[in-house]
N, C-alpha and C positions, 0 to 999 in steps of 0.2 A: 210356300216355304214352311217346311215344319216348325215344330214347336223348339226341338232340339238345336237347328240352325239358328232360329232368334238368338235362342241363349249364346250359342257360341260368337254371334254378331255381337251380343251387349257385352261378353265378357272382354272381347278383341277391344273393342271402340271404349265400355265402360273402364276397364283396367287402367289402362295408359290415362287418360282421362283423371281418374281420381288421382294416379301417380303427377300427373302434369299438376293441378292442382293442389295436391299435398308439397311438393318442390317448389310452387309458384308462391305458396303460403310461407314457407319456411325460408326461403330467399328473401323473400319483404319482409318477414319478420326479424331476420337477422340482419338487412339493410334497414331496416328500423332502427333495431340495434346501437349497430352503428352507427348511426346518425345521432342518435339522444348521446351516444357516450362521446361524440366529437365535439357536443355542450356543453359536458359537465369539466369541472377545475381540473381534474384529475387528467381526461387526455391534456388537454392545454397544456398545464406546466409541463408534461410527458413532449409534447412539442414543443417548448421555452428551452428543451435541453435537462429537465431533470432527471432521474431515473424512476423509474415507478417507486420502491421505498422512498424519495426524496417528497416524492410531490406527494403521498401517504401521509410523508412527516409533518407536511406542511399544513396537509389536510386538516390533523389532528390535532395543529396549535392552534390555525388561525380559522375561530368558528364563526368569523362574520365573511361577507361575501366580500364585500368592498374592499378588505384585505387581502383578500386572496388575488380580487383582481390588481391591486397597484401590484402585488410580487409580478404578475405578468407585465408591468408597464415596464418594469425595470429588467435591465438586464442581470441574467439571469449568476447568481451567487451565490457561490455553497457556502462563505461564511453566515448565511443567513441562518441555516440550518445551525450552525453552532452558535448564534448572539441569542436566539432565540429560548437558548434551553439558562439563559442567566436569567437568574431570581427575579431580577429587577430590571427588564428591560419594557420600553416601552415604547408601544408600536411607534407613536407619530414621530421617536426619534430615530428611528429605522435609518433612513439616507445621511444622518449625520455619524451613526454608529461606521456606515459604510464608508464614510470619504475619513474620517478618524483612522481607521484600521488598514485606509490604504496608505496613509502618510505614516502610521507609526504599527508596521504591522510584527514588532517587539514586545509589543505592551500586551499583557494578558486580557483577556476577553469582558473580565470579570470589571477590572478596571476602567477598559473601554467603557462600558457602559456607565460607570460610577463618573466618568469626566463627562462625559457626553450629555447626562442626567443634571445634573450640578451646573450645566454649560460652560464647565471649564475648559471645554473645543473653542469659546470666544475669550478673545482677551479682557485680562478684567477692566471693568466698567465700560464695556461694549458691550450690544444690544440689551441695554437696561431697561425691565418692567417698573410700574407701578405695583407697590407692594398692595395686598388684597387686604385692606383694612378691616374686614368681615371676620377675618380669622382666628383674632384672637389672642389668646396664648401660644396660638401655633403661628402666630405671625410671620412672615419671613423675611428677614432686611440682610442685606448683604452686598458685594459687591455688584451685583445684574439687579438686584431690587430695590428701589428707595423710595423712602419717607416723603411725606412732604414737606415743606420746609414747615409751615404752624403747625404740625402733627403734635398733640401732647396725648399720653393717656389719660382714659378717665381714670377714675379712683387710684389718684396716687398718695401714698399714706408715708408717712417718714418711718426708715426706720429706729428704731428704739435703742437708745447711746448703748445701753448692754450688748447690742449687737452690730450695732455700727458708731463709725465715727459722725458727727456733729453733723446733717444736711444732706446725710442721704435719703435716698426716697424712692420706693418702688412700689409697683400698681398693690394694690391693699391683698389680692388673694395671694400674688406670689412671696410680698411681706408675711401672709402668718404660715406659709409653707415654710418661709425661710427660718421660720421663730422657732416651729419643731423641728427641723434638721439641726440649729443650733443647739437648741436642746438634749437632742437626740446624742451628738457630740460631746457635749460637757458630760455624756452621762460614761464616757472614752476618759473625759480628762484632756479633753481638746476644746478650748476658745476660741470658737471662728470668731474673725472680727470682718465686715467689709469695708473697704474704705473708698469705693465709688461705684456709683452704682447709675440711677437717669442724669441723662442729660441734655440738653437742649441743643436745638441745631445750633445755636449759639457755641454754646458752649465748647461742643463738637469742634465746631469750624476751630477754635482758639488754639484745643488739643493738639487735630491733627496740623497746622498751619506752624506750630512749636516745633512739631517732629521736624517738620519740612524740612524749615529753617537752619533746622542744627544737623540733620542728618542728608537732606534731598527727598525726591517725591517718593523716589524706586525705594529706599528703605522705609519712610513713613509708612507708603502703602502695605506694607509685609506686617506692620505693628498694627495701624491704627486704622479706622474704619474715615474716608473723606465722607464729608459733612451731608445728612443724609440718609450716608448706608450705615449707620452706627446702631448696631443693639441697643446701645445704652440711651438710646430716643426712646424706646417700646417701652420702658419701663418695665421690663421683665430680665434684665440682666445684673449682675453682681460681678464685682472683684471681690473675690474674698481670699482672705488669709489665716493664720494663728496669729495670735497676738504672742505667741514665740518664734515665728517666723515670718515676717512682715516681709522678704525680699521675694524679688522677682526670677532672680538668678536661683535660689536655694530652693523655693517653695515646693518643686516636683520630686525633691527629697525628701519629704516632710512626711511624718506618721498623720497630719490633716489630710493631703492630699491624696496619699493613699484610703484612708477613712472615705474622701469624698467618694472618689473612683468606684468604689465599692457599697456607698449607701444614698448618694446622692440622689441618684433618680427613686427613691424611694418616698422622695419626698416632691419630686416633678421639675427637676432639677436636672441637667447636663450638661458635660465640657463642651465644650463648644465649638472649641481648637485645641483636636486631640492631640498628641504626638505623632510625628509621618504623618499626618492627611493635610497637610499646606498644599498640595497637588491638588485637594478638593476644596477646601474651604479657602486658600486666598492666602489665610492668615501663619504668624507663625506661631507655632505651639503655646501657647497661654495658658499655664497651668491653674490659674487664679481664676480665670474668665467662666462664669458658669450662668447657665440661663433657664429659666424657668419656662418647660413647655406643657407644664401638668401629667400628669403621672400614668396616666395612659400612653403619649408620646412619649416619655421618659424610659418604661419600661420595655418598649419594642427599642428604642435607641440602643437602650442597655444590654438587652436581650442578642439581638442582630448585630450590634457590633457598626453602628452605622452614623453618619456624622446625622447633623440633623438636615443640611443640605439635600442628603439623599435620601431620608427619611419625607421631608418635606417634597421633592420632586414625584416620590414614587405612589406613599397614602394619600397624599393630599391631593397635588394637580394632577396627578392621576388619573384619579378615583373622578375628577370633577366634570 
Protein backbone atom coordinates (compact mmCIF):
# COMPACT_ATOMS: atom_id res chain seq x y z
CA UNK A 1 0.00 0.00 0.00
CA UNK A 2 1.48 3.33 -0.81
CA UNK A 3 2.28 6.10 1.20
CA UNK A 4 -0.66 8.23 -0.18
CA UNK A 5 -3.40 5.54 0.55
CA UNK A 6 -2.25 5.36 4.36
CA UNK A 7 -2.88 8.89 4.45
CA UNK A 8 -6.28 8.69 2.98
CA UNK A 9 -7.03 5.47 5.49
CA UNK A 10 -5.92 7.83 8.57
CA UNK A 11 -7.81 10.74 7.30
CA UNK A 12 -11.18 8.54 6.59
CA UNK A 13 -10.73 6.52 10.07
CA UNK A 14 -8.68 9.58 11.99
CA UNK A 15 -11.47 12.43 11.06
CA UNK A 16 -14.52 10.95 12.17
CA UNK A 17 -12.67 9.70 15.06
CA UNK A 18 -11.48 13.12 16.59
CA UNK A 19 -15.13 14.30 15.49
CA UNK A 20 -16.67 11.36 17.58
CA UNK A 21 -14.47 12.20 20.39
CA UNK A 22 -14.71 16.18 20.26
CA UNK A 23 -19.01 15.40 20.33
CA UNK A 24 -18.33 12.68 23.01
CA UNK A 25 -16.29 15.42 25.11
CA UNK A 26 -18.68 18.18 24.58
CA UNK A 27 -22.00 15.97 25.31
CA UNK A 28 -20.45 14.97 28.88
CA UNK A 29 -19.30 18.26 29.34
CA UNK A 30 -22.66 19.65 28.95
CA UNK A 31 -24.34 16.61 30.79
CA UNK A 32 -21.89 17.63 33.39
CA UNK A 33 -23.34 20.74 33.18
CA UNK A 34 -26.22 19.88 33.79
CA UNK A 35 -26.00 17.82 36.40
CA UNK A 36 -23.87 20.42 38.76
CA UNK A 37 -26.81 23.10 37.76
CA UNK A 38 -29.56 20.57 38.89
CA UNK A 39 -27.54 21.03 42.62
CA UNK A 40 -27.39 24.40 42.72
CA UNK A 41 -30.50 26.68 44.59
CA UNK A 42 -31.17 28.40 41.62
CA UNK A 43 -32.50 25.23 39.44
CA UNK A 44 -34.52 24.02 42.63
CA UNK A 45 -36.44 26.94 43.42
CA UNK A 46 -36.82 27.18 39.30
CA UNK A 47 -38.54 23.68 40.04
CA UNK A 48 -40.48 24.82 43.51
CA UNK A 49 -42.42 26.94 40.83
CA UNK A 50 -40.55 30.15 40.92
CA UNK A 51 -39.53 32.07 37.77
CA UNK A 52 -35.80 32.51 37.18
CA UNK A 53 -35.86 36.43 38.25
CA UNK A 54 -37.83 35.14 41.43
CA UNK A 55 -35.48 32.52 42.54
CA UNK A 56 -32.31 35.28 41.38
CA UNK A 57 -34.24 37.56 43.95
CA UNK A 58 -34.21 35.08 46.40
CA UNK A 59 -30.80 34.23 45.65
CA UNK A 60 -29.63 37.71 46.30
CA UNK A 61 -31.36 38.18 49.85
CA UNK A 62 -30.99 35.05 51.38
CA UNK A 63 -26.79 34.51 51.64
CA UNK A 64 -26.91 31.54 54.03
CA UNK A 65 -27.63 28.08 52.64
CA UNK A 66 -29.91 26.92 55.31
CA UNK A 67 -32.29 29.54 54.26
CA UNK A 68 -32.56 29.04 51.11
CA UNK A 69 -33.12 25.46 51.78
CA UNK A 70 -36.36 25.93 54.30
CA UNK A 71 -37.85 28.41 51.25
CA UNK A 72 -37.79 24.93 49.34
CA UNK A 73 -39.34 23.16 52.41
CA UNK A 74 -42.15 25.44 52.29
CA UNK A 75 -44.45 25.74 49.70
CA UNK A 76 -43.72 27.86 47.43
CA UNK A 77 -44.93 31.98 47.93
CA UNK A 78 -44.57 35.03 46.03
CA UNK A 79 -45.40 37.18 49.17
CA UNK A 80 -42.19 36.05 50.29
CA UNK A 81 -40.51 37.93 47.70
CA UNK A 82 -42.42 41.20 48.93
CA UNK A 83 -42.05 40.65 53.20
CA UNK A 84 -38.52 40.26 52.33
CA UNK A 85 -37.73 43.75 50.91
CA UNK A 86 -39.25 45.33 54.71
CA UNK A 87 -36.61 46.93 56.67
CA UNK A 88 -37.17 45.03 59.52
CA UNK A 89 -38.04 41.73 58.78
CA UNK A 90 -36.58 38.81 60.20
CA UNK A 91 -36.01 35.52 58.84
CA UNK A 92 -36.94 33.09 61.95
CA UNK A 93 -40.18 35.02 61.81
CA UNK A 94 -40.83 33.98 58.14
CA UNK A 95 -43.96 31.21 58.79
CA UNK A 96 -45.60 33.52 61.30
CA UNK A 97 -45.33 36.66 58.80
CA UNK A 98 -46.94 33.89 56.29
CA UNK A 99 -49.98 32.59 58.28
CA UNK A 100 -50.61 36.54 59.61
CA UNK A 101 -50.97 37.70 55.85
CA UNK A 102 -53.03 34.90 55.20
CA UNK A 103 -55.75 35.71 57.81
CA UNK A 104 -55.47 39.44 57.43
CA UNK A 105 -54.32 39.93 53.88
CA UNK A 106 -55.74 44.02 54.25
CA UNK A 107 -53.08 44.89 56.52
CA UNK A 108 -49.87 46.53 54.75
CA UNK A 109 -46.70 44.52 54.69
CA UNK A 110 -44.93 46.99 56.60
CA UNK A 111 -47.21 46.41 59.52
CA UNK A 112 -47.36 42.82 59.20
CA UNK A 113 -44.01 42.55 59.99
CA UNK A 114 -44.10 45.32 63.03
CA UNK A 115 -46.99 42.89 64.66
CA UNK A 116 -45.48 39.82 63.91
CA UNK A 117 -41.87 41.27 65.35
CA UNK A 118 -43.67 42.67 68.69
CA UNK A 119 -45.68 39.24 68.77
CA UNK A 120 -48.67 41.01 68.75
CA UNK A 121 -49.79 37.75 66.21
CA UNK A 122 -50.25 36.10 70.06
CA UNK A 123 -52.74 37.34 72.39
CA UNK A 124 -51.37 39.37 75.00
CA UNK A 125 -49.84 37.60 77.91
CA UNK A 126 -49.64 34.39 75.85
CA UNK A 127 -46.52 32.79 75.06
CA UNK A 128 -44.47 34.88 77.68
CA UNK A 129 -40.61 34.96 77.82
CA UNK A 130 -38.26 35.62 80.77
CA UNK A 131 -37.17 39.00 80.40
CA UNK A 132 -33.08 38.93 79.56
CA UNK A 133 -31.77 40.52 82.80
CA UNK A 134 -28.24 40.99 81.01
CA UNK A 135 -29.54 43.90 79.23
CA UNK A 136 -29.67 46.50 80.84
CA UNK A 137 -31.11 49.89 79.95
CA UNK A 138 -32.39 48.15 76.98
CA UNK A 139 -34.16 45.74 79.19
CA UNK A 140 -37.39 44.71 77.91
CA UNK A 141 -40.60 44.03 80.00
CA UNK A 142 -43.92 44.11 78.69
CA UNK A 143 -46.89 42.22 78.03
CA UNK A 144 -44.91 38.57 76.33
CA UNK A 145 -41.78 39.53 78.90
CA UNK A 146 -41.70 39.49 82.65
CA UNK A 147 -39.90 40.24 85.68
CA UNK A 148 -39.41 38.15 88.33
CA UNK A 149 -41.32 38.68 91.17
CA UNK A 150 -37.89 39.77 93.74
CA UNK A 151 -36.45 41.54 90.53
CA UNK A 152 -35.15 45.11 92.12
CA UNK A 153 -32.50 47.23 90.31
CA UNK A 154 -29.27 47.91 91.37
CA UNK A 155 -28.25 51.33 91.98
CA UNK A 156 -31.46 52.91 92.56
CA UNK A 157 -31.11 56.56 93.73
CA UNK A 158 -34.22 58.85 94.65
CA UNK A 159 -35.09 61.44 92.84
CA UNK A 160 -34.43 64.87 93.96
CA UNK A 161 -37.85 66.79 95.38
CA UNK A 162 -36.73 69.78 92.64
CA UNK A 163 -37.67 67.20 90.24
CA UNK A 164 -39.87 65.00 91.58
CA UNK A 165 -42.53 64.43 94.06
CA UNK A 166 -41.42 62.82 97.77
CA UNK A 167 -40.30 58.94 97.04
CA UNK A 168 -39.61 58.57 93.85
CA UNK A 169 -36.61 56.66 92.67
CA UNK A 170 -34.96 55.50 89.51
CA UNK A 171 -31.64 53.44 88.73
CA UNK A 172 -28.92 56.32 89.56
CA UNK A 173 -27.63 56.66 85.54
CA UNK A 174 -31.24 57.22 84.24
CA UNK A 175 -31.65 59.81 87.43
CA UNK A 176 -28.83 62.15 86.19
CA UNK A 177 -29.91 61.81 82.57
CA UNK A 178 -33.26 62.81 83.86
CA UNK A 179 -31.61 65.79 85.97
CA UNK A 180 -30.21 67.25 82.45
CA UNK A 181 -33.24 66.88 80.36
CA UNK A 182 -34.90 68.65 83.29
CA UNK A 183 -32.55 71.21 83.13
CA UNK A 184 -32.35 71.32 79.75
CA UNK A 185 -36.28 72.22 79.91
CA UNK A 186 -36.34 75.02 82.67
CA UNK A 187 -33.91 76.57 80.24
CA UNK A 188 -37.74 76.52 77.84
CA UNK A 189 -39.44 77.84 80.96
CA UNK A 190 -40.85 74.29 81.32
CA UNK A 191 -41.00 72.51 85.04
CA UNK A 192 -40.96 68.77 84.49
CA UNK A 193 -42.14 67.36 87.55
CA UNK A 194 -42.47 63.15 87.95
CA UNK A 195 -44.72 61.86 90.13
CA UNK A 196 -44.08 57.97 89.83
CA UNK A 197 -41.65 56.42 88.77
CA UNK A 198 -40.07 52.39 90.42
CA UNK A 199 -42.00 50.29 91.63
CA UNK A 200 -42.35 47.05 93.21
CA UNK A 201 -44.06 44.01 92.16
CA UNK A 202 -45.92 44.77 95.23
CA UNK A 203 -46.74 47.68 94.54
CA UNK A 204 -47.63 46.98 90.90
CA UNK A 205 -49.92 44.21 91.97
CA UNK A 206 -51.99 47.03 94.27
CA UNK A 207 -52.15 49.41 91.10
CA UNK A 208 -53.25 47.25 88.58
CA UNK A 209 -55.67 45.13 91.05
CA UNK A 210 -57.48 49.06 91.71
CA UNK A 211 -57.96 49.47 88.04
CA UNK A 212 -59.52 46.01 87.90
CA UNK A 213 -61.65 46.45 90.51
CA UNK A 214 -63.25 49.73 89.38
CA UNK A 215 -63.02 49.34 85.64
CA UNK A 216 -62.54 45.14 84.82
CA UNK A 217 -59.45 43.27 83.55
CA UNK A 218 -60.21 44.08 79.55
CA UNK A 219 -59.80 47.90 80.55
CA UNK A 220 -57.13 47.69 83.36
CA UNK A 221 -55.01 45.73 80.82
CA UNK A 222 -55.17 48.69 77.99
CA UNK A 223 -53.91 51.16 81.15
CA UNK A 224 -51.81 49.31 83.39
CA UNK A 225 -48.97 46.78 83.04
CA UNK A 226 -50.30 43.16 85.55
CA UNK A 227 -47.79 42.54 88.05
CA UNK A 228 -44.63 41.65 86.46
CA UNK A 229 -44.78 43.05 83.13
CA UNK A 230 -44.49 46.72 84.66
CA UNK A 231 -41.65 49.08 83.45
CA UNK A 232 -41.84 50.77 86.48
CA UNK A 233 -40.19 47.33 88.25
CA UNK A 234 -36.83 48.21 85.71
CA UNK A 235 -36.36 51.34 87.39
CA UNK A 236 -35.73 53.13 84.22
CA UNK A 237 -39.32 54.49 83.57
CA UNK A 238 -40.92 57.93 84.55
CA UNK A 239 -44.39 59.61 84.64
CA UNK A 240 -43.59 62.91 84.16
CA UNK A 241 -45.54 65.97 83.85
CA UNK A 242 -45.40 70.22 84.11
CA UNK A 243 -45.97 71.29 87.19
CA UNK A 244 -48.62 73.51 84.95
CA UNK A 245 -50.08 70.57 83.67
CA UNK A 246 -50.32 67.67 85.97
CA UNK A 247 -53.48 65.88 84.07
CA UNK A 248 -53.62 62.84 82.29
CA UNK A 249 -56.47 63.90 80.01
CA UNK A 250 -54.61 67.41 78.97
CA UNK A 251 -51.03 66.57 79.04
CA UNK A 252 -50.64 65.66 75.06
CA UNK A 253 -51.60 69.30 74.63
CA UNK A 254 -49.00 70.69 76.56
CA UNK A 255 -45.99 72.97 75.22
CA UNK A 256 -43.92 70.09 77.83
CA UNK A 257 -44.98 67.35 75.81
CA UNK A 258 -44.28 68.68 72.67
CA UNK A 259 -40.75 69.88 74.19
CA UNK A 260 -40.31 66.16 75.25
CA UNK A 261 -41.27 64.54 71.61
CA UNK A 262 -38.78 66.55 70.34
CA UNK A 263 -35.64 66.60 72.87
CA UNK A 264 -36.31 63.79 74.83
CA UNK A 265 -34.27 61.04 73.49
CA UNK A 266 -31.52 63.40 73.47
CA UNK A 267 -31.04 62.71 76.74
CA UNK A 268 -31.88 58.50 76.39
CA UNK A 269 -35.22 58.95 76.91
CA UNK A 270 -38.57 57.79 74.92
CA UNK A 271 -42.42 57.57 74.74
CA UNK A 272 -43.03 54.52 75.20
CA UNK A 273 -46.87 54.45 74.12
CA UNK A 274 -46.81 56.50 71.19
CA UNK A 275 -50.12 57.63 69.76
CA UNK A 276 -51.76 54.90 67.17
CA UNK A 277 -49.20 52.07 68.14
CA UNK A 278 -51.61 50.26 70.83
CA UNK A 279 -51.75 47.78 67.83
CA UNK A 280 -48.03 47.30 68.85
CA UNK A 281 -47.23 48.06 72.20
CA UNK A 282 -50.67 46.62 74.16
CA UNK A 283 -50.97 49.92 75.88
CA UNK A 284 -53.01 53.04 75.33
CA UNK A 285 -51.45 56.07 74.39
CA UNK A 286 -49.53 57.56 77.61
CA UNK A 287 -48.47 60.76 76.97
CA UNK A 288 -46.65 61.00 80.44
CA UNK A 289 -45.00 57.53 80.38
CA UNK A 290 -41.30 57.80 79.22
CA UNK A 291 -38.47 55.61 79.62
CA UNK A 292 -34.92 55.65 79.72
CA UNK A 293 -33.17 53.36 77.02
CA UNK A 294 -29.70 55.46 76.69
CA UNK A 295 -29.17 57.55 73.93
CA UNK A 296 -27.88 55.43 71.47
CA UNK A 297 -31.25 53.35 71.50
CA UNK A 298 -33.05 56.70 71.97
CA UNK A 299 -31.72 58.02 68.99
CA UNK A 300 -32.35 55.26 66.35
CA UNK A 301 -36.00 55.13 68.13
CA UNK A 302 -36.32 58.79 67.31
CA UNK A 303 -34.66 58.72 64.22
CA UNK A 304 -36.75 55.41 62.62
CA UNK A 305 -39.78 56.38 64.01
CA UNK A 306 -40.17 53.14 65.91
CA UNK A 307 -41.72 51.89 69.23
CA UNK A 308 -39.20 50.54 71.41
CA UNK A 309 -40.89 46.89 71.02
CA UNK A 310 -39.69 46.94 67.52
CA UNK A 311 -36.53 48.50 68.13
CA UNK A 312 -35.92 45.81 70.82
CA UNK A 313 -37.07 42.76 68.49
CA UNK A 314 -35.08 43.78 65.46
CA UNK A 315 -31.28 45.44 67.18
CA UNK A 316 -31.31 43.40 69.90
CA UNK A 317 -32.89 39.74 69.58
CA UNK A 318 -31.89 39.98 66.36
CA UNK A 319 -28.53 40.77 66.18
CA UNK A 320 -28.20 37.91 69.23
Amino acid sequence: MTKLKIKKQVWKIGIPLLLAIFVGCYLGLTMYKEFKYKQTFEYKLIEHGYTLNEAQELLNFYKEDKKIAYILEIPKNTFILEIIKEKYYIHHNLDRYLSYKEEHNNIENKDIVAIVNVNRDYDLYENIKNCDLEKGNILNVNKYYTLPEDYAPENLKNIGLQYAYAGNKITEEANDAYVSMWNAASEEELKLIVNSSYRTHESQTEVYNNIKAANGQKAADKVAARPGHSEHQTGLAIDVFEIKNQATSTFKDSPAYTWLKENAYKFGFIERYPENKEYLTGYSFESWHWRYVGEKAAKIIQEENITFDEYYAYYIENQA
